[in-house]
C-alpha positions as CSV (number, residue, x, y, z in Angstrom):
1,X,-20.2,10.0,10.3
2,X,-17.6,11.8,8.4
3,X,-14.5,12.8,10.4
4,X,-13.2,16.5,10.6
5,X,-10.6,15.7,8.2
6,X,-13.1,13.4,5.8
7,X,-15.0,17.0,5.7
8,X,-11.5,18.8,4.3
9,X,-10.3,16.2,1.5
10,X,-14.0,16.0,0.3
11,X,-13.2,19.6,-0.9
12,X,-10.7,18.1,-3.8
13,X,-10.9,17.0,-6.8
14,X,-11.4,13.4,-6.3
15,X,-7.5,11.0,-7.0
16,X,-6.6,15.0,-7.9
17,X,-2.8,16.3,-8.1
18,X,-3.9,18.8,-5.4
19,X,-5.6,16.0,-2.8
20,X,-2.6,13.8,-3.0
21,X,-0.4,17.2,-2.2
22,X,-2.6,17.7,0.9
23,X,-2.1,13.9,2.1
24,X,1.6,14.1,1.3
25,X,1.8,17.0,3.4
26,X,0.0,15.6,6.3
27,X,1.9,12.3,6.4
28,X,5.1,14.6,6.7
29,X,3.0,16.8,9.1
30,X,2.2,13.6,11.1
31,X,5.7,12.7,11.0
32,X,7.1,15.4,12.8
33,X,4.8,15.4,15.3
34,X,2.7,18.4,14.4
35,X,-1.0,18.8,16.0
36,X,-4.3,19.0,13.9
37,X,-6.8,21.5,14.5
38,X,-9.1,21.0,11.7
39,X,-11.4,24.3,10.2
40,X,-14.2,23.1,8.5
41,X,-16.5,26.4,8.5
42,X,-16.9,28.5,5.4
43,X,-12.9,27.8,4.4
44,X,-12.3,24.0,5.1
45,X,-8.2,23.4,6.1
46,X,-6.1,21.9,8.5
47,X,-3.9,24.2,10.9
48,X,-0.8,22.6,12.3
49,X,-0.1,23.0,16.0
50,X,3.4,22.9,17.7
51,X,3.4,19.4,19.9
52,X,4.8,21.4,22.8
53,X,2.4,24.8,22.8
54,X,-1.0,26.1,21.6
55,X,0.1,27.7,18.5
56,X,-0.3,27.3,14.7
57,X,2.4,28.3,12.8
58,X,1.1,26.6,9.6
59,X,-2.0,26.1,7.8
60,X,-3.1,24.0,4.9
61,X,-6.3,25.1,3.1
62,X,-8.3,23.0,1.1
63,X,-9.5,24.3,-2.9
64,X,-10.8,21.8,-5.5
65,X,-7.3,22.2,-7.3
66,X,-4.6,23.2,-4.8
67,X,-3.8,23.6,-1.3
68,X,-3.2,27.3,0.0
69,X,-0.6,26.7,2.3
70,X,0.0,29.6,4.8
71,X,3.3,30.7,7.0
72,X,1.1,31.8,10.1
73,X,2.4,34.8,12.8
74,X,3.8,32.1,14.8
75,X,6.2,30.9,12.7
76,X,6.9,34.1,11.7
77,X,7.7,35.9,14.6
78,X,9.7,33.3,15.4
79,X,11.8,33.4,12.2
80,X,11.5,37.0,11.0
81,X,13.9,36.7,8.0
82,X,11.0,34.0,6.7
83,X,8.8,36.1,5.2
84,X,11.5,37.8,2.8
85,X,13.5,34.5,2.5
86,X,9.8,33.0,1.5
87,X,9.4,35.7,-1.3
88,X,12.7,36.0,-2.7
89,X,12.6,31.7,-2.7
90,X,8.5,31.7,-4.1
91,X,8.2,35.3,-5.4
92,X,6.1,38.1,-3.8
93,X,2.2,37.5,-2.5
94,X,-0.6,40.2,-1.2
95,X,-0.2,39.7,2.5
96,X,-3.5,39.1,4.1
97,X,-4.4,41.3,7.5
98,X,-2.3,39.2,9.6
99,X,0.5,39.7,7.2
100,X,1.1,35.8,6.6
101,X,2.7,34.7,3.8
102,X,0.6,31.8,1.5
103,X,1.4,29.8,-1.7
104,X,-0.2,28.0,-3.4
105,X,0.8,24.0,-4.3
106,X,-1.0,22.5,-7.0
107,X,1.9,18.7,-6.5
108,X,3.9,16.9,-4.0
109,X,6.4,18.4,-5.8
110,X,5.8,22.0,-4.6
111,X,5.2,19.8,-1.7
112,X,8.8,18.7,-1.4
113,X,10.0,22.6,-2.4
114,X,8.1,24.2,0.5
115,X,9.6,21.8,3.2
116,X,13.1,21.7,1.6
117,X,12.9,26.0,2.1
118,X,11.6,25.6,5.7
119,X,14.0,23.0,7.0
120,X,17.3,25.0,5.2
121,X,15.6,28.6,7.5
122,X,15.0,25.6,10.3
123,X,11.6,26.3,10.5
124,X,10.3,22.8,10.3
125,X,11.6,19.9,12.1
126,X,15.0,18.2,10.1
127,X,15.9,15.0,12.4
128,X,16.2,12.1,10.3
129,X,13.4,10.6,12.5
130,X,10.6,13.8,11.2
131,X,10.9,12.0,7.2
132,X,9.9,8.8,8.9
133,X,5.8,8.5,8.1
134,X,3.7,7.1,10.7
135,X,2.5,3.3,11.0
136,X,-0.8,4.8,10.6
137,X,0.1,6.4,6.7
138,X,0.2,3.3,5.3
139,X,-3.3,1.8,6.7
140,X,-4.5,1.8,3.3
141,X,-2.1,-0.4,1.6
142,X,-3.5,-4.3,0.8
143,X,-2.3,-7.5,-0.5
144,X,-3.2,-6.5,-3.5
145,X,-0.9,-3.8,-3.9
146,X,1.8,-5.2,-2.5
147,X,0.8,-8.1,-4.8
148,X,1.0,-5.8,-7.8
149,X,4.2,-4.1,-6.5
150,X,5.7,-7.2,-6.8
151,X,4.9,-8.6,-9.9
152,X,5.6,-5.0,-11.5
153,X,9.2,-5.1,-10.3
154,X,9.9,-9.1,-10.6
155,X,8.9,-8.0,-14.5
156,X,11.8,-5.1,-14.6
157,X,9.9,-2.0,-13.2
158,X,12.6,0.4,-12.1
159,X,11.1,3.6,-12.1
160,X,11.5,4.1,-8.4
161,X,14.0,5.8,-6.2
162,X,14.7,2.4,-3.8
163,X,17.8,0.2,-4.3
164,X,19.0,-3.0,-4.6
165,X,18.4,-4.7,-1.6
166,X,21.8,-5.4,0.9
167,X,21.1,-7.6,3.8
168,X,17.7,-9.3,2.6
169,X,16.0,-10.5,-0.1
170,X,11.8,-10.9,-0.9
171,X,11.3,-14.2,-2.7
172,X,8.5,-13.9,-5.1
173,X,8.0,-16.6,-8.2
174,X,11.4,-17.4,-8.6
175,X,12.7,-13.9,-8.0
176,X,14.7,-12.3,-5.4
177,X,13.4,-8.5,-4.7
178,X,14.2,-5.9,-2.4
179,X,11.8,-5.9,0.0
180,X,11.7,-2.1,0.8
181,X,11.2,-1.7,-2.9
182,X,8.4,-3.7,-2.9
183,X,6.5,-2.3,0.4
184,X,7.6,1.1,-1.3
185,X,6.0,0.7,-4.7
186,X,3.3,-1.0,-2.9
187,X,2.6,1.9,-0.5
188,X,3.0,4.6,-3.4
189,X,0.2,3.1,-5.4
190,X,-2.0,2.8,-2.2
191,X,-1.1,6.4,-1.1
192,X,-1.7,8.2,-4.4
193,X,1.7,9.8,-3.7
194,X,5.5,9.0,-4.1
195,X,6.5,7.0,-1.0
196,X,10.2,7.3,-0.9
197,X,13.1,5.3,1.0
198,X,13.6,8.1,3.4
199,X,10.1,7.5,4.3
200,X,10.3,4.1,6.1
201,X,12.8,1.6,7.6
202,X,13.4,-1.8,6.4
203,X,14.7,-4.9,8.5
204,X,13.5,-6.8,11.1
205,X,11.2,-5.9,13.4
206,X,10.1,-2.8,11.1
207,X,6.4,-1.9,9.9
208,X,8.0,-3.1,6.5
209,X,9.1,-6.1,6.8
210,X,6.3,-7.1,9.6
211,X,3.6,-6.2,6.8
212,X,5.2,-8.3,4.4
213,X,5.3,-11.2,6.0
214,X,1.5,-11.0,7.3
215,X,0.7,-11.4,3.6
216,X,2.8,-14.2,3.0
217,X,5.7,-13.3,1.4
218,X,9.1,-15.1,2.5
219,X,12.0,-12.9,4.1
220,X,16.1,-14.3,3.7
221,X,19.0,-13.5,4.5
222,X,20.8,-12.5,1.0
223,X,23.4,-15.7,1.9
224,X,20.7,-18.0,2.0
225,X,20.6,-20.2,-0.7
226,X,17.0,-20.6,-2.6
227,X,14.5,-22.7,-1.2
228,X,13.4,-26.0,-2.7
229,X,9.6,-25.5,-3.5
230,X,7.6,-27.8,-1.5
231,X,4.0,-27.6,-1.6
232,X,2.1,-28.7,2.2
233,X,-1.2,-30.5,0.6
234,X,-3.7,-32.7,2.7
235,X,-3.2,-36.6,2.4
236,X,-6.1,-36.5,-0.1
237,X,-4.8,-34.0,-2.4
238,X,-1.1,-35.9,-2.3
239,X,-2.6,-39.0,-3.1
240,X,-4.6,-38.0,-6.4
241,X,-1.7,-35.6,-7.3
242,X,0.9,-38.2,-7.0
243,X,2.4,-38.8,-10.3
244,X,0.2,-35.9,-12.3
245,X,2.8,-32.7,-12.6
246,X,-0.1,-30.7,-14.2
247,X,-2.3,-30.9,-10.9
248,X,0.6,-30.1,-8.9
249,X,1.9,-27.1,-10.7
250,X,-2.2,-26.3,-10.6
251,X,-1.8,-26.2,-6.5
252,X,1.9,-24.7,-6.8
253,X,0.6,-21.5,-8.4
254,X,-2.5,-21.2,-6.7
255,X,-0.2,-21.0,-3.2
256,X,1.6,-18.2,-4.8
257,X,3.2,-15.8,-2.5
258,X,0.7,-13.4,-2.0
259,X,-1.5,-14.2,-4.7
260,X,-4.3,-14.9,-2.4
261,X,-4.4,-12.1,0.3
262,X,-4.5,-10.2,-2.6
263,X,-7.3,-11.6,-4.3
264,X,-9.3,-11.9,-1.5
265,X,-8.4,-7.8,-0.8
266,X,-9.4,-7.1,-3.9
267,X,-13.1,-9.2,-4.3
268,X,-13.5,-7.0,-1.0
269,X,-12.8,-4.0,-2.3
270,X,-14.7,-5.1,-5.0
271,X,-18.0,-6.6,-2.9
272,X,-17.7,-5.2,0.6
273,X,-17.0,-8.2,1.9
274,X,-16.0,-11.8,1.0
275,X,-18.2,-14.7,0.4
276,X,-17.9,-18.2,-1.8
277,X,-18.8,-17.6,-5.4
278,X,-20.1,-20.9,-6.0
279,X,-22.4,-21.6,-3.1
280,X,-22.4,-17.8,-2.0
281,X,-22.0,-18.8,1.8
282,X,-20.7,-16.1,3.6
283,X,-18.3,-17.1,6.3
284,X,-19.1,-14.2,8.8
285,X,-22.8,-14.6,9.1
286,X,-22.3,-18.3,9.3
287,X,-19.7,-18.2,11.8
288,X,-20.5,-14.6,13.6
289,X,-17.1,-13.9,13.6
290,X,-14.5,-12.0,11.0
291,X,-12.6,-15.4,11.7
292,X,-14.6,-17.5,9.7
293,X,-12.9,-15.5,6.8
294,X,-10.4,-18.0,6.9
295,X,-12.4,-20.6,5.4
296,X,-12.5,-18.4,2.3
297,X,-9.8,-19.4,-0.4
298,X,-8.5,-18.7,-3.9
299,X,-8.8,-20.7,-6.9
300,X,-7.8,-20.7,-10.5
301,X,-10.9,-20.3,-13.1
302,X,-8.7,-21.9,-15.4
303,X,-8.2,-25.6,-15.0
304,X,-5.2,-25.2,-17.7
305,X,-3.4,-23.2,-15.3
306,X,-0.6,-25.3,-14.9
307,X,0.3,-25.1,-18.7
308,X,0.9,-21.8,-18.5
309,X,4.6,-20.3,-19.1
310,X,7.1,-20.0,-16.5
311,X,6.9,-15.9,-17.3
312,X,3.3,-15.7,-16.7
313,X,1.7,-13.2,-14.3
314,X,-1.9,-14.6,-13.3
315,X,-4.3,-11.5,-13.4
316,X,-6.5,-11.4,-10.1
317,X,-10.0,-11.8,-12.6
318,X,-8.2,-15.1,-13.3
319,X,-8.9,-16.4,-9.8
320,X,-11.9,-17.0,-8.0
321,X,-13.0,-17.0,-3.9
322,X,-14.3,-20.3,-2.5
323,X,-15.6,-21.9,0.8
324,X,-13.1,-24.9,1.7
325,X,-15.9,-27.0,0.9
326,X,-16.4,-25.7,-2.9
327,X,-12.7,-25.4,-3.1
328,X,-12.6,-29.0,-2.2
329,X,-15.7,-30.0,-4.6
330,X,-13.8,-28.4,-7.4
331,X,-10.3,-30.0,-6.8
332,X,-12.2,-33.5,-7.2
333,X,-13.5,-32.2,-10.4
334,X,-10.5,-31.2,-11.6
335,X,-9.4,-34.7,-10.4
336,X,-11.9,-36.2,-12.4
337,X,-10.9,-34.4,-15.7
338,X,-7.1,-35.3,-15.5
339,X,-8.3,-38.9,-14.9
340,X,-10.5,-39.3,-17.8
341,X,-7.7,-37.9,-20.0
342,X,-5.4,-40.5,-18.9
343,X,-5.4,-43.1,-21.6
344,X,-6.5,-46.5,-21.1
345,X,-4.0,-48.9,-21.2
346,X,-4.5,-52.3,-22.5
């Protein structure tokens, strides 16, 4: 069943300007501790309620390509310079009978504009604390875009408002990232709106760093010298690698940081849930658990993989999702063909 505000967004343009306006004003809504009190009868919006008191001093509207965002009698009793300061900052409107004033914002932009005005007249919330978006904002991000966030920035992107990291670095195929950057870039994809450093902490113990490391990527101390790559491998796979480079840089890249929490994110995304290509066994039916997911693990199509140049960034259609026991299957296979290239020696 669709939720109240599931009913609201459904009146924008789908990935619209104006939809990822309204979700950037909630998440700053959310963040300063506003109430909801959604409308969803002939005019579908969102009214904000003081924490403390039943009253609305704000309300977001919802039209295909903009929000109508209204200063309500509340806030304007309160403040009752607003109303002028609002048109002299905006430009004049048609008050409606309750003599509220409403603009219009089409981009997080306006967005930004609107809350900049009401936190200089101190009519919204200006603690440090009320830019800080809620654990619950960034519920959409995945492996894969955190995935994504960091290959874009290991390959130079800069075109984002976070800098170079000062107590910690990410480590990510032979790079050393900012991790806020990454969870930031990562988070602005997912979001479909700028996610800024003001928006979230880094360091231990934060939903940042936390996140980050549940998808595998590796945390240091900026002083900490870079790790020597060891790969862990089962005693089979250590015997028949032993002495074949190629087969170990084939295991190497498939145990890329994050490289497979984001595949596996994405063939969910993709399928609606995961399940082994080749043998199409699906872990949670067999197992009756979402545990059994675990058995589910990411493999290179491309048995040349570990020719590939240092630079390269493996697209996620290049891997695959296999049951340990096709993963296995196939790692003999591959066995099989470095063996029978080896020559004969006689």
């Amino acid at each position: 069943m669709a939720s109240d505000f599931d009913l609201v967004r459904a009146n924008f343009a789908p990935a619209s300007p104006a939809l990822a306006a309204f979700d950037y004003l909630i998440a700053h809504a959310e963040a300063s501790a506003f109430v909801f009190v959604p409308r969803i009868s002939a005019v579908r919006g969102i009214e904000l309620q003081w924490p403390d008191r039943k009253l609305n001093p704000f309300s977001a509207q919802a039209h295909a390509d903009h929000v109508n965002f209204y200063l309500r009698s509340p806030i304007l009793r309160q403040h009752p310079q607003l109303f002028d300061a609002a048109v002299a900052a905006f430009g004049p409107v048609k008050a409606n009978s309750r003599k509220e004033y409403r603009r219009r914002l089409y981009t997080t932009a306006e967005v930004d504009e609107v809350l900049a005005f009401l936190r200089k007249q101190g009519a919204w919330p200006d603690h440090r604390h009320d830019r800080r978006f809620l654990a619950a904002t960034f519920e959409p991000l995945t492996g894969e875009h955190l995935w994504r966030a960091a290959q874009k920035i290991a390959s130079g992107y800069s075109e984002h408002r976070f800098g170079p990291s000062t107590e910690y670095d990410l480590l990510f195929d032979q790079h050393r990232l900012p991790p806020k950057a990454v969870f930031g870039v990562a988070a602005t994809e997912a979001l479909g709106f700028e996610v800024g450093p003001e928006n979230f902490s880094g360091g231990e113990n934060t939903l940042c760093f936390r996140t980050l490391r549940a998808y595998g990527y590796r945390i240091v101390p900026k002083d900490e010298a870079d790790p020597i790559y060891r790969v862990d491998l089962p005693d089979e796979d250590r015997v028949w690698t032993e002495g074949r480079l190629r087969l170990i840089a084939h295991l190497r890249r498939e145990r890329g940081t994050g490289l497979a929490a984001a595949k596996r994110d994405q063939f969910r995304a993709l399928h609606g849930r995961l399940y082994c290509e080749r043998c199409g066994m699906d872990p949670v039916e067999t197992f009756g658990s979402d545990l059994g997911e675990a058995c589910i693990e990411v493999h290179h199509r491309d048995t040349l993989v570990a020719e590939m140049t240092d630079d390269h960034r493996t697209a996620l259609n290049e891997l695959q999702c296999l049951c340990a026991n096709c993963h296995r299957v196939t790692h003999r296979e591959l066995k099989a063909m470095e063996i029978d290239q080896v020559p004969v020696r006689r």
